[in-house]
C-alpha positions in Angstrom: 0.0 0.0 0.0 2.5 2.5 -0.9 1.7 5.9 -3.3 2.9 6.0 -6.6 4.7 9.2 -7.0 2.5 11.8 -9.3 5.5 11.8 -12.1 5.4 8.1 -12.5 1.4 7.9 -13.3 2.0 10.8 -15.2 4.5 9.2 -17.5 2.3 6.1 -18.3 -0.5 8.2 -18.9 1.7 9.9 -21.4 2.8 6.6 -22.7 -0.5 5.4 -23.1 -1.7 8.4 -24.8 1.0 8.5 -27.3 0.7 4.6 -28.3 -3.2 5.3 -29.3 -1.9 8.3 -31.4 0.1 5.9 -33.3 -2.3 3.9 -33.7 -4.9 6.5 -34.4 -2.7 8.0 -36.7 -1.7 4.5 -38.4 -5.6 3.5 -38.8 -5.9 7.0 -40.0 -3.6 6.7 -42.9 -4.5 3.4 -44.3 -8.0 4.9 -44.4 -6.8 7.3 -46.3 -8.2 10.0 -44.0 -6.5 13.3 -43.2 -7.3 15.4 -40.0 -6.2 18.1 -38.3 -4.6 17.7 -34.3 -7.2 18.6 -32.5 -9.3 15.9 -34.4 -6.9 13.3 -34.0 -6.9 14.5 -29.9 -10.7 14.3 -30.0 -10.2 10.8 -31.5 -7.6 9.6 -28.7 -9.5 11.0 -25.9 -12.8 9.1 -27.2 -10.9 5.9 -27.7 -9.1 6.8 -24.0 -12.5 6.7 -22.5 -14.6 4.5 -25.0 -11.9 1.8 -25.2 -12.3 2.0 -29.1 -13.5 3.9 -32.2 -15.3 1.3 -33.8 -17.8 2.4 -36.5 -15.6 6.0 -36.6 -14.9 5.9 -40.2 -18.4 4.7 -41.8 -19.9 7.5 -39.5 -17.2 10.0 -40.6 -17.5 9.0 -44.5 -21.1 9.5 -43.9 -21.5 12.5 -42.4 -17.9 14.1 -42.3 -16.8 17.0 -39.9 -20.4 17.7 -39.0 -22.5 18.4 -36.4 -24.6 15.1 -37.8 -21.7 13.2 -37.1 -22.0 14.2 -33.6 -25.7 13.8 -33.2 -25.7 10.5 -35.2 -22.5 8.3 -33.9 -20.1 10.6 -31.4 -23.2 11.4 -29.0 -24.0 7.8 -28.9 -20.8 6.1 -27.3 -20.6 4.7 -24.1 -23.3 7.0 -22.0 -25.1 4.4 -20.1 -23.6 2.0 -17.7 -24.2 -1.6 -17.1 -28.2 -0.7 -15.9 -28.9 1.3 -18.7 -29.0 4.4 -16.6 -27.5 7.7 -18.4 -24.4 9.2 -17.1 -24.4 12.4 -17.6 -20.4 12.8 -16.8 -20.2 10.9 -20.2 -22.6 12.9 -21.9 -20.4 16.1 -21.5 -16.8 14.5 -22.3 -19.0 13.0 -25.3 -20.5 17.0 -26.5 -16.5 18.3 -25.8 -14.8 15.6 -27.5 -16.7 16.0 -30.9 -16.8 20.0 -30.4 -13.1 19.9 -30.3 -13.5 17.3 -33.5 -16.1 19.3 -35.0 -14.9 22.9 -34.3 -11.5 23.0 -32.4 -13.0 24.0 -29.1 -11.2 22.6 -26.6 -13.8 22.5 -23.2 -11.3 22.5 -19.9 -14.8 22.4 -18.2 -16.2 18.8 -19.0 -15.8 17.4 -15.4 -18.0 20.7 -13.7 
């Protein structure tokens, strides 16, 4: 039961964060789909939280860099729990993700 020093958990955050933007970026080029940074953040963070992006690219060839693409796909990941009851933590980081996909607005209040 010892702490793990801040600077360590940083660091594999980091890590962590930096393999799924290969791998985001990887998946992104054999797609043949170009985006900007702050698309490919909003990407990693989903994938962070949602444990994938399964059904991104259909949604995005679909509807592109759209608000449709947010009401349609990016609103709809992972916003219930096990019960089916809505979590309303999720439905904000879900509305800031795709705002920072859709428009490049980063939201530092998702959490409050």
């Amino acid at each position: 039961g010892s702490l793990v020093p801040k600077v360590i958990v940083d660091a594999i955050y980091q890590q962590d964060l930096d393999t799924r933007a290969s791998n985001i970026k990887a998946l992104l080029a054999n797609k043949g789909v170009v985006l900007n940074e702050n698309q490919i953040a909003a990407l990693i963070s989903l994938q962070f939280n949602c444990g994938n992006i399964n059904g991104f690219f259909e949604s995005y060839q679909s509807y592109g860099s759209t608000n449709q693409l947010c009401e349609n796909w990016w609103h709809n990941k992972a916003l219930h729990d096990a019960k089916g009851n809505r979590l309303e933590g999720l439905v904000k980081r879900r509305r800031a993700e795709c705002d920072l996909f859709v428009n490049g607005n980063y939201n530092m209040n998702v959490y409050g």
